[in-house]
N, C-alpha and C positions, 0 to 999 in steps of 0.2 A: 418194524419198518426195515427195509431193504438198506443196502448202502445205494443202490438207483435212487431207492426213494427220497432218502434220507438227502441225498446229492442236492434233487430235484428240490426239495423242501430251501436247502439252503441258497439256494439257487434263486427262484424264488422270490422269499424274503430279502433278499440282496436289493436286486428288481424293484419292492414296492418301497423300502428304505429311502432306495434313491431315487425315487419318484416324491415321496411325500417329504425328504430334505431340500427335494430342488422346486416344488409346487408350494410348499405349506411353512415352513422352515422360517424362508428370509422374511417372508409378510407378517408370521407371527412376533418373531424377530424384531420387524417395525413396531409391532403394535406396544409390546412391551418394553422396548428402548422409551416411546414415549408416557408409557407406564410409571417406567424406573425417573424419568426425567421430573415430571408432573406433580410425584410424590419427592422426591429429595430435591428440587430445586431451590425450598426455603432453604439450607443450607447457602447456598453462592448466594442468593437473597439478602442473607442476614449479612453479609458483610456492610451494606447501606441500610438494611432495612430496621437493624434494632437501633443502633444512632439516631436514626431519622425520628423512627416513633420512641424514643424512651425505654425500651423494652429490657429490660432485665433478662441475665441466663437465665434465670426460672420461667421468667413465662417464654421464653424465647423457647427452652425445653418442653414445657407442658404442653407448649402450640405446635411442638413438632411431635410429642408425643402420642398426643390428641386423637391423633389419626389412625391410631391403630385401636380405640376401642370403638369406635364407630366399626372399622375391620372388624375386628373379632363380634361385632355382635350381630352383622352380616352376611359373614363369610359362608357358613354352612347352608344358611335358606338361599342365598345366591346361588351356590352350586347345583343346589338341589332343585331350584325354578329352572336350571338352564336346562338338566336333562329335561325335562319336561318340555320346556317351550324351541328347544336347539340351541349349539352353540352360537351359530351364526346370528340369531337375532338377539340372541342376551349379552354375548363379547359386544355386539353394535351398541344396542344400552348401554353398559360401561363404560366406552368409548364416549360416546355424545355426552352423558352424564357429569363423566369424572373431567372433560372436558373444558364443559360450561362453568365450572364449578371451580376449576384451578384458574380458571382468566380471573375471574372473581376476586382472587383474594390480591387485585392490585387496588382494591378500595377499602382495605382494613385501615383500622384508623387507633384500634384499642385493643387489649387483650382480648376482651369479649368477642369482638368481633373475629380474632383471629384464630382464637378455640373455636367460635361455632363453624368459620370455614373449613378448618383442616378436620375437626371431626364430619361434617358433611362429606369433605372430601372422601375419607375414609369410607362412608357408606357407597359410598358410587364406587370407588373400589371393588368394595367387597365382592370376591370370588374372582376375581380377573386371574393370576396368576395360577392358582390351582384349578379354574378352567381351563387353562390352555394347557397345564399340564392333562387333565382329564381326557380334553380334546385330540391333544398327540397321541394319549394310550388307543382313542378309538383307531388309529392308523397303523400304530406300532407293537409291535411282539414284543413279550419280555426283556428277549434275549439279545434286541438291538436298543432297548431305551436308555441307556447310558449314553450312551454314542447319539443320539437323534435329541434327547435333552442336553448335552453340552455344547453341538451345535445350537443348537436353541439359543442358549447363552452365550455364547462366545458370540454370535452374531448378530446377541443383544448387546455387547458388551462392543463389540464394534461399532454398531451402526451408533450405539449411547458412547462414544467419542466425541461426537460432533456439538453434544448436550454442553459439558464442560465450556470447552472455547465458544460457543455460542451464549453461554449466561457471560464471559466473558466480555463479550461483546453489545450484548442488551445493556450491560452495569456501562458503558459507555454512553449509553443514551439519555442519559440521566440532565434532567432540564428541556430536552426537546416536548415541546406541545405543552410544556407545564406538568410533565411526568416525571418520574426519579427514574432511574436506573433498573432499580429494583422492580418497578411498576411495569416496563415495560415489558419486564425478564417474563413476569407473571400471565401477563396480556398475549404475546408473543409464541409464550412456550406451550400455554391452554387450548387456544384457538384448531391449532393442528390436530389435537386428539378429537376435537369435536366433529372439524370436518370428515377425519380418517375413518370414524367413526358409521357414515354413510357406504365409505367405501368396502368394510367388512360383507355389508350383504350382498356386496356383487360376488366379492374373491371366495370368499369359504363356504363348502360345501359343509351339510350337517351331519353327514354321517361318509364311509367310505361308499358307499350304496350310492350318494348321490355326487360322487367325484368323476366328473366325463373323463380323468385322464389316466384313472385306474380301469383293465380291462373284467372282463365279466369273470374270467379264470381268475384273477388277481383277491376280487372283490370273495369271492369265494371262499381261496384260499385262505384269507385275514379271517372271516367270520370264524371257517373251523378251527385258525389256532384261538382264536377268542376261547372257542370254545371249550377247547383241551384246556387251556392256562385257568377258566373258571373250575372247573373240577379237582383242580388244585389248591384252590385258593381258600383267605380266610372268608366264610360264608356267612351273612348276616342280611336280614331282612329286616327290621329297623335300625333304622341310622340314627341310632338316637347317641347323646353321649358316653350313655353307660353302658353299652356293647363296645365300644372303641375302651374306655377305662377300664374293662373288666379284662382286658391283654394285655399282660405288663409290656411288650414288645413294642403297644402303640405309646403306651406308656413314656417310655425308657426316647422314642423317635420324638413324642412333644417334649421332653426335658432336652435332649440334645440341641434341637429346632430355638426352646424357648432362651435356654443359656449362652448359647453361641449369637442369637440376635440381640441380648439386651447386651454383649459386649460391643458385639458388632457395630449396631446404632447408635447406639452411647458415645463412641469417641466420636463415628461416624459424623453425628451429625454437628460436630463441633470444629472437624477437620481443617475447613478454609479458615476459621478461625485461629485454630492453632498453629498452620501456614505463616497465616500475618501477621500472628506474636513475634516465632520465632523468625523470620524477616526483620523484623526490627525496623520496619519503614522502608526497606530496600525493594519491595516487590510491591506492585499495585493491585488492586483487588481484581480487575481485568487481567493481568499478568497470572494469580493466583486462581483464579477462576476456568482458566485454560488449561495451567499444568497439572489438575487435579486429575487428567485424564488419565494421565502414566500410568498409575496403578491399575484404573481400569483395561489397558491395553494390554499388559502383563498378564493379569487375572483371564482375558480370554485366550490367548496363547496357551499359557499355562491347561486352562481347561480344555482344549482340544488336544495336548500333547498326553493328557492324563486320563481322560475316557478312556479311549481306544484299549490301555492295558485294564482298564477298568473291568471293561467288559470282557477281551480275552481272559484274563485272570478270573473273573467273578468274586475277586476281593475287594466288596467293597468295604468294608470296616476297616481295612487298613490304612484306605483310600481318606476317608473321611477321617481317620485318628492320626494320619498325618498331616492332612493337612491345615486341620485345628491346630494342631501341636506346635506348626511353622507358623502358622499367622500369631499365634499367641506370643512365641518366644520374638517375634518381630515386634509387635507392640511391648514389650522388654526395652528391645533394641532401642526404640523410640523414644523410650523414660530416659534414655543417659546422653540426647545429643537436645537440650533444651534450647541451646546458641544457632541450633542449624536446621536450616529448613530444610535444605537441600536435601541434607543427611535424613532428614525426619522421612523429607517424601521419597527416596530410596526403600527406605524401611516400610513402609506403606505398601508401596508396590510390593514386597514381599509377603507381607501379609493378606493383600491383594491373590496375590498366587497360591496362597496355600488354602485363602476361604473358597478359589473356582475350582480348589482340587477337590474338595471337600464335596462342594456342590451339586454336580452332575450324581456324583456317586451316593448322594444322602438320597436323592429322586430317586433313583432308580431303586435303591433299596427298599425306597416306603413302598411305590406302588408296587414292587415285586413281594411285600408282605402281607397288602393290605390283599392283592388279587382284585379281580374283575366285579365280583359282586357288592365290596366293598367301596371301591375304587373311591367312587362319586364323592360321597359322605366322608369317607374316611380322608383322601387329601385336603379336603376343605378344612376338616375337624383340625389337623396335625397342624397346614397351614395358620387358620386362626388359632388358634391357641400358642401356635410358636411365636406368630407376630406380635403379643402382647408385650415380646420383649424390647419391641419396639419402642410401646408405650414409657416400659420401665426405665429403659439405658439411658435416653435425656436426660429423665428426671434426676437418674442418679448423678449422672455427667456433671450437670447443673450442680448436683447440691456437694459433691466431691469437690468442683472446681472450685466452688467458694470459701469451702473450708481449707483447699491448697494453693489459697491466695490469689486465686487468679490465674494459678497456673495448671498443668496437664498430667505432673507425672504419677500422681496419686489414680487420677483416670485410664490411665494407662497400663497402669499394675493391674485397675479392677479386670478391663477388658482380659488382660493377659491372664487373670485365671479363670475366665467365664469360658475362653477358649480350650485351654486346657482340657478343664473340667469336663466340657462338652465333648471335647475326643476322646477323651478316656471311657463315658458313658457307653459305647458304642461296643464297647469288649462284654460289656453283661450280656448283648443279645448271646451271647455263644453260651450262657448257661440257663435259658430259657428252650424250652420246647416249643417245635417249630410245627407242632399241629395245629389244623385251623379251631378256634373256636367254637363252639356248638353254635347252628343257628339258633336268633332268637326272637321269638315272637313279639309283638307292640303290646302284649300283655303286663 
C-alpha cells in the first residue's frame, strides 16, 4: 500500500467512525443505559424492598444473583439466533422481553417469587450486551474499536445518570395508589424498555449494506477491511465450547472477565446499603439513591480520557492492569473509613475510574483476539461465562457480611483481591502464542 493509499484508507475510516458514533452510538447508548438500569435497579430497590418483605442478605443475594445463570445459560444460543435472524429484530426481543419482565417483579411477594423473576429476567437478557458489542464490530475496524466501544460506555454511563436520582425519586412514591416506593421504581423503570423496544426496528439497520447514511464507496470499503482483519484472525467453524477452552488466551480473558465481576458485583450490589450504614441515619434512601451516580460519572470521563491512548498506544494490557490495580486498592481505601459515607463514596468513584479504564480496553482486546470468524460465539461465550460472577459475588457478599457482623470491611478486602488478581492475569497473555488456532470441525 502506497502512503496515497494508505492516507486514503485512514481517511476513510475516520469518515465511517464518525458516522456510525453519531448514527448508531447514542441509540445504543440508550438502549443499554436501560439495560444496565433494569438489571441493577434491585439494588436502590432493596433499601425499602427487603424491610418491607422480610428478606434476608441471603436471599436478597441469591435473588440478585439469580440473574446471571438464567444469563449464562442463554447467552451463547442468544447471540448465535441473532446472526441468524438480524440484530435489529433480536436486540427488539430483548428489549420488549427483559422489559415486560422487570415491571413484573413490583408483585413479588416471597423469595420464590423473586428468584423466579430475576432468573427469568436474566433469560430475556441473555445476549443483549455482547450483541451490541457484535453489532458495533459489523460497522467498526479493529483498529478504531476501543475508541467507538468507550464511547459506547461512557454514553452509557451518562445517559445511566439519570437511573440513580430517578429510583431516587420512584422510592418517594411509596404509598401513592397503595404501592411502595420500591413498586413503583420497578413498574416505572420496566415499562420504557418495553416500549423502546418497538422503536429498535425502526432505528437500526441489520447490517452496514442496509444503513441509508453510509455511502456505496463506504460500505465497500468496511466489507474489504472485514475482510483482511478475517485472514488474520482466530479461525473456527464450530462454536462450540471446547474450540474457545482449547486457547489458553480465551482462557486466561474468561478468568479475568469471571474474577473482576464476582468482586465487582459483590460489593456492588450491596453499595446503597453500605451508603446507609455508614450514614448512620443522616442520609435518606432518596438522598442515597441519587448520589450513587458520582461514581458512575467519573467512570465515564475516566473512560473517554483513557481509550483515545488506548488505541494510539495499542496497550491494552496495561490499560486493563491498571485499571484493576486502582479500582482494587480503592476498595482497600474503603475498608478503613467505616464512619464515613462521604469518604466511602469518594473511594467508589475511584474505583469507578479505574473499572471504565479497564473496560473499553478489555473489548477491544477480546474481539481483536477472537477476529471476525470467531467473533459471534466467541463474545457471547467470554461474556457468559464472565457473568457467572455475577452470580457468585452476592452470594459471597451475603455470606462474608454475615460472618463480619453486619458489616463491610471483610467484603471489601475480598473484592480488593478479585481485582488485583484479575489485572495481573492479563500479563500471561505476553507468554502465550498469538497464532490462530486450527480450525475445527463439528466432528
Amino acid at each position: 500500500m502506497t502512503n496515497q493509499e494508505h492516507l486514503l484508507d485512514q481517511q476513510t475510516e475516520q469518515i465511517v467512525v464518525q458516522k456510525v458514533i453519531r448514527r448508531l452510538v447514542p441509540f445504543l447508548a440508550l438502549l443499554y443505559a436501560f439495560n444496565i438500569l433494569d438489571r441493577t435497579n434491585v439494588t436502590i430497590a432493596a433499601l425499602q424492598m427487603k424491610q418491607a418483605l422480610n428478606f434476608s442478605d441471603k436471599v436478597y443475594g441469591m435473588g440478585v444473583g439469580i440473574f446471571f445463570i438464567g444469563y449464562f445459560l442463554f447467552e451463547v444460543p442468544s447471540n448465535l439466533i441473532m446472526e441468524r435472524v438480524g440484530a435489529r429484530r433480536w436486540i427488539a426481543r430483548i428489549m420488549i422481553t427483559w422489559g415486560a419482565i422487570s415491571a413484573s417483579l413490583m408483585f413479588i411477594k416471597t423469595p420464590l417469587s423473586f428468584y423466579t423473576l430475576r432468573f427469568l429476567l436474566g433469560i430475556a437478557e441473555a445476549g443483549f450486551y455482547p450483541g451490541i458489542i457484535l453489532y458495533l464490530t459489523y460497522f467498526i475496524p479493529m483498529t478504531s474499536r476501543a475508541k467507538v466501544i468507550s464511547r459506547f460506555l461512557s454514553v452509557t454511563a451518562l445517559v445511566g445518570l439519570i437511573g440513580a436520582p430517578l429510583g431516587g425519586l420512584l422510592l418517594k412514591m411509596n404509598g401513592i395508589m397503595g404501592l411502595a416506593g420500591w413498586q413503583w421504581l420497578f413498574l416505572l423503570e420496566g415499562l420504557p424498555s418495553f416500549v423502546i423496544g418497538f422503536g429498535v426496528l425502526i432505528w437500526l439497520p441489520n447490517m452496514p449494506v442496509n444503513a441509508k447514511w453510509l455511502s456505496a464507496e463506504e460500505v465497500e470499503w468496511l466489507e474489504g477491511r472485514h475482510k483482511l482483519e478475517e485472514q488474520n484472525s482466530l479461525r473456527v467453524k464450530h462454536l462450540s465450547p471446547r474450540v474457545f477452552l482449547s486457547d489458553p488466551r480465551v482462557v486466561i480473558i474468561c478468568l479475568i472477565f469471571i474474577i473482576s465481576s464476582t468482586g465487582g458485583n459483590g460489593i456492588g450490589a450491596f453499595v446503597p446499603q453500605m451508603l446507609k450504614s455508614r450514614a448512620e441515619g443522616m442520609w435518606s434512601d432518596s438522598f442515597i439513591a441519587t448520589i450513587t451516580v458520582i461514581p458512575g460519572l467519573v467512570g465515564a470521563i475516566a473512560m473517554v480520557l483513557a481509550s483515545g491512548h488506548s488505541d494510539r498506544t495499542g496497550n491494552r494490557r496495561q490499560h486493563i492492569f491498571v485499571g484493576y490495580t486502582l479500582g482494587g486498592l480503592a476498595y482497600l481505601a474503603c475498608s478503613f473509613f467505616s464512619h464515613s459515607a462521604a469518604i466511602t463514596l469518594g473511594w467508589l468513584a475511584v474505583n469507578a475510574l479505574g473499572e471504565r479504564i479497564a473496560a473499553s480496553s478489555y473489548w477491544a482486546l477480546s474481539t481483536n483476539l477472537l477476529g471476525a470468524r470467531a467473533i459471534a460465539g466467541g463474545i457471547a461465550f467470554i461474556n457468559s461465562v464472565g457473568n457467572l460472577g455475577g452470580f457468585f459475588g452476592p452470594l459471597i457478599m451475603a455470606e462474608i457480611k454475615t460472618h463480619d457482623h453486619g458489616g463491610y470491611t471483610k467484603g471489601l478486602y475480598f473484592s480488593m483481591t478479585c481485582y488485583i488478581i484479575a489485572g495481573s492475569l492479563v500479563f500471561l497473555l505476553r507468554h502465550i502464542p498469538t497464532a490462530p488456532i486450527q480450525e475445527m470441525s463439528s466432528d
